[in-house]
VOZAMI-656418 format. One record per atom (N, C-alpha, C): atom name; x, y, z; residue number from 1; chain. Coordinates in pm, 1 decimal. Layout:
<sites>
 atome        u        v        w num chaine
    CA        X        Y        Z NUM      A
...
</sites>
This chain:
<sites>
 atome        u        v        w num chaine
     N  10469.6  25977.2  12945.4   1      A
    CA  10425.8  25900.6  13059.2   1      A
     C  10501.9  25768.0  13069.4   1      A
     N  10522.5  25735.5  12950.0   2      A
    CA  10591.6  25563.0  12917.0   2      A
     C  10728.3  25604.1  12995.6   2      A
     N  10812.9  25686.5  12951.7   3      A
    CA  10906.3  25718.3  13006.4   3      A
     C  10957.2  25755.5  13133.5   3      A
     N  10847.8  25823.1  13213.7   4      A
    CA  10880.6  25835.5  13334.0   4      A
     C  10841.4  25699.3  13428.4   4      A
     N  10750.7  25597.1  13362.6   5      A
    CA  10703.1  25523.2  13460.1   5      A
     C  10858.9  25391.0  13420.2   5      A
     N  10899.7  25398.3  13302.7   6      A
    CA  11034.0  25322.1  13273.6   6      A
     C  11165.2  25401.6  13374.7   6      A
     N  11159.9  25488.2  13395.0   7      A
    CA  11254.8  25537.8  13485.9   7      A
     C  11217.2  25518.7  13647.4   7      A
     N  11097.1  25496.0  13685.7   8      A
    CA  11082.2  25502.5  13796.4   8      A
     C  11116.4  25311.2  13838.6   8      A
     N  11088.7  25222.5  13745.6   9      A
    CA  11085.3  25099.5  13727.6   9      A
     C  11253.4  25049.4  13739.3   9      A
     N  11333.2  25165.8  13712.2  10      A
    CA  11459.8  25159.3  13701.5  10      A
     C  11495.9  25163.6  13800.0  10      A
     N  11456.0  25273.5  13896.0  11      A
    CA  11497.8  25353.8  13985.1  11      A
     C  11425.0  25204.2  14131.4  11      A
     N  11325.9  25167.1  14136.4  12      A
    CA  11313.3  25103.8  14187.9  12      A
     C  11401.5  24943.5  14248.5  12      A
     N  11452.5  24878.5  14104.4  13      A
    CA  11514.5  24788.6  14090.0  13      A
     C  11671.4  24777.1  14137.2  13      A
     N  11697.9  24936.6  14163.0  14      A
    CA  11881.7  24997.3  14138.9  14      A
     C  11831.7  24985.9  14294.3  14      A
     N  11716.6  25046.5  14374.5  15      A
    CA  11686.6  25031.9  14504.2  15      A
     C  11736.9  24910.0  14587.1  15      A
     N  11604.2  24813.6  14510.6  16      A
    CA  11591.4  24666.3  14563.6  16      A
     C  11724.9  24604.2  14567.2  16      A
     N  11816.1  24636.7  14473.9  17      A
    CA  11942.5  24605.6  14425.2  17      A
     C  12068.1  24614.9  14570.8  17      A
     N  12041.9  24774.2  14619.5  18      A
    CA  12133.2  24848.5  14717.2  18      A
     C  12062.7  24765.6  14853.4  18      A
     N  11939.3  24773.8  14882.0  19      A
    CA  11881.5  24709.9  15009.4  19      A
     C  11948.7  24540.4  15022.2  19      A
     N  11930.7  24480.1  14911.6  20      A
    CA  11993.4  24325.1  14954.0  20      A
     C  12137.1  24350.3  14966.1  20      A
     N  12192.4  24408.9  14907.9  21      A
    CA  12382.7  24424.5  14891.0  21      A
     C  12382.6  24455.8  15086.4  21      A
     N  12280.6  24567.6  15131.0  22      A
    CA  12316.7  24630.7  15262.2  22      A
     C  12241.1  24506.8  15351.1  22      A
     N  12182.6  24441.7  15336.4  23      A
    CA  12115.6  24338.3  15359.4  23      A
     C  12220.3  24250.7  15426.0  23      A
     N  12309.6  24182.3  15305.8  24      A
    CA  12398.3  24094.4  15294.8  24      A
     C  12537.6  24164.8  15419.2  24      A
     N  12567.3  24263.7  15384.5  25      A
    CA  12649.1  24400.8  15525.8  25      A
     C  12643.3  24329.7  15610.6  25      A
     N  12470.4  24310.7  15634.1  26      A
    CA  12455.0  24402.6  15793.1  26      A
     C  12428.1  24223.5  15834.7  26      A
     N  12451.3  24129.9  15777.3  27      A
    CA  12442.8  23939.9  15803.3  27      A
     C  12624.5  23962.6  15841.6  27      A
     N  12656.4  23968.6  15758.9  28      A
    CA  12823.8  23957.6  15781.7  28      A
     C  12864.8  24024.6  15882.8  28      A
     N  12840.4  24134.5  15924.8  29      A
    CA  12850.9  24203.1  16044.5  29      A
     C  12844.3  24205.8  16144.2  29      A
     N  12709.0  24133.9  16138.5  30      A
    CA  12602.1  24015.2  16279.2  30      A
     C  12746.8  23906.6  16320.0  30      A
     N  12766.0  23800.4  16211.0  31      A
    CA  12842.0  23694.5  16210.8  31      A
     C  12998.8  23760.5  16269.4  31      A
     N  13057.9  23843.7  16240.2  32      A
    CA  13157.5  23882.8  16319.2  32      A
     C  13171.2  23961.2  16449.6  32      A
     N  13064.6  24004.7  16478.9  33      A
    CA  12992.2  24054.7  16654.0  33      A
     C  13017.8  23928.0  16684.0  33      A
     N  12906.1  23841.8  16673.0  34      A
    CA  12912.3  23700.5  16732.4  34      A
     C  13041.3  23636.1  16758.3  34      A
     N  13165.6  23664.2  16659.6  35      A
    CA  13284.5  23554.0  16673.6  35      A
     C  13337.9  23675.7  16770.0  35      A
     N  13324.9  23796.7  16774.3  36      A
    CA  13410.4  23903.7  16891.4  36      A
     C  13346.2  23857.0  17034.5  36      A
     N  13238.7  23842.9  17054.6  37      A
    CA  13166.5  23801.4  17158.4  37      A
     C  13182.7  23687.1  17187.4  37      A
     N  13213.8  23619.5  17127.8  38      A
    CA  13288.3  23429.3  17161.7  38      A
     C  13411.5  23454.0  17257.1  38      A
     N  13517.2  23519.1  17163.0  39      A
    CA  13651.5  23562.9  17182.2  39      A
     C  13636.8  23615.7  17336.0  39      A
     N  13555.9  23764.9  17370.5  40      A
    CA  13569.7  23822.4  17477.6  40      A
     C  13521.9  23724.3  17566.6  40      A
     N  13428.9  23656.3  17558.9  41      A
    CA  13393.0  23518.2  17678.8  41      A
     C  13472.1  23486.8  17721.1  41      A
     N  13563.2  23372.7  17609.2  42      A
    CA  13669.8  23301.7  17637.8  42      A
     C  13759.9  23389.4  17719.7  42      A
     N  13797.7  23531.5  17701.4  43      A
    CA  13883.1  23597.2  17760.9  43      A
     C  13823.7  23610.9  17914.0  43      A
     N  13717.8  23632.8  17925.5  44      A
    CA  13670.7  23652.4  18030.6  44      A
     C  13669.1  23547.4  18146.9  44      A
     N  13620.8  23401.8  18102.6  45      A
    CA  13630.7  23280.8  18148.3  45      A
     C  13756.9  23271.9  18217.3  45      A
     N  13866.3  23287.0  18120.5  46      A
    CA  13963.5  23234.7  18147.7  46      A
     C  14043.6  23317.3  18252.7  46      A
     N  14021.8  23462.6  18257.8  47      A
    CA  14065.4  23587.4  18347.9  47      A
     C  13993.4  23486.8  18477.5  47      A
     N  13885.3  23455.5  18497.5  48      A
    CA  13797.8  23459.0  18614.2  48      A
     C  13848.5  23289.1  18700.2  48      A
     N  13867.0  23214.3  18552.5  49      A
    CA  13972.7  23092.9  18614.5  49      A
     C  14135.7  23150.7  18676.4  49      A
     N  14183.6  23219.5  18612.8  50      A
    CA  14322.5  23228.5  18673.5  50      A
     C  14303.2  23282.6  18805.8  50      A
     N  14186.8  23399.0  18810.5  51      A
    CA  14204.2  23453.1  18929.6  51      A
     C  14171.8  23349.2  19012.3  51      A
     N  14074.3  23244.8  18989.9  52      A
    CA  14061.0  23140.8  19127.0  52      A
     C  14155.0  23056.8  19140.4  52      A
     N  14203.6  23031.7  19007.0  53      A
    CA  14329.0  22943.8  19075.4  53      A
     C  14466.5  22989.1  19159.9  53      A
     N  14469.7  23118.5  19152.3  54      A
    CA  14496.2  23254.1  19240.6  54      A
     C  14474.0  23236.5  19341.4  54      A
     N  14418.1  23267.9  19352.5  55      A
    CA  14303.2  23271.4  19524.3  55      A
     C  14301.8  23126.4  19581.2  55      A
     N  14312.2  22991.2  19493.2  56      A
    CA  14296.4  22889.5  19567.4  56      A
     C  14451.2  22868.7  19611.3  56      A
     N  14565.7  22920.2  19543.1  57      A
    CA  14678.7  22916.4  19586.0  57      A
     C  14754.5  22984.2  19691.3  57      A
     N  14686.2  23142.2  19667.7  58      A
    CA  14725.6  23217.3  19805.3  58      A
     C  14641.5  23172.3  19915.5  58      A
     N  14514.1  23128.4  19951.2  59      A
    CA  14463.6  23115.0  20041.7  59      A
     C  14507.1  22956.1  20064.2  59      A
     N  14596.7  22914.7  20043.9  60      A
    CA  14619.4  22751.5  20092.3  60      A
     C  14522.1  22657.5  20074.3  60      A
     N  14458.5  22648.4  19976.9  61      A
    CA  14346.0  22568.4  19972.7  61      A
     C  14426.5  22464.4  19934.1  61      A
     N  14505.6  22427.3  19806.3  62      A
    CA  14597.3  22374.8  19747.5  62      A
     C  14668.3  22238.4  19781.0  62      A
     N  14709.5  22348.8  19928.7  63      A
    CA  14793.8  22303.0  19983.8  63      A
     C  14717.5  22213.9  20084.2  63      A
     N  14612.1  22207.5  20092.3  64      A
    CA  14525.5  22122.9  20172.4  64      A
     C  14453.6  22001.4  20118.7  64      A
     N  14448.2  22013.0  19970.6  65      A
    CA  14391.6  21926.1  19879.4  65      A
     C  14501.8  21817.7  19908.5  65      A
     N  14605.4  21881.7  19904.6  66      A
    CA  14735.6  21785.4  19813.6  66      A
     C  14743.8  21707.8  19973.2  66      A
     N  14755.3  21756.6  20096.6  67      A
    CA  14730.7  21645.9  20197.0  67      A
     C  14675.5  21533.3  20209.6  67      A
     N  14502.4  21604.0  20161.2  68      A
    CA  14429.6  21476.9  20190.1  68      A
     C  14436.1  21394.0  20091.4  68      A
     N  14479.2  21422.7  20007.7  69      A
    CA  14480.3  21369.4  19858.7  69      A
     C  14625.1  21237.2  19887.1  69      A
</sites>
């Protein structure tokens, strides 16, 4: 009986052991989603600026600033 309840005590600990290691994974994993999701923003932002500064150039807006200006 001593023996199986020392093996199960084992078996438990080798558990608790694997859950924090996958624990620790699945934090680091989180933290690099987050910096990919920064990245694609910025990409996105910046796509959505060029296109207006696009659009403010073909449509002559620009060129109307710089008059009154």
């Amino acid at each position: 009986m001593e023996k199986r309840i020392t093996a199960l005590e084992k078996t438990v600990d080798r558990h608790t052991e694997n859950i924090s290691t996958l624990f620790s994974k699945v934090d680091a994993v989180k933290d690099q989603l987050n910096k990919i999701q920064g990245t694609l923003n910025q990409i996105r932002w910046t796509f959505f600026g060029a296109v207006g500064w696009f659009a403010l150039g073909e449509f002559g807006i620009m060129k109307a600033l710089k008059v009154i200006a």
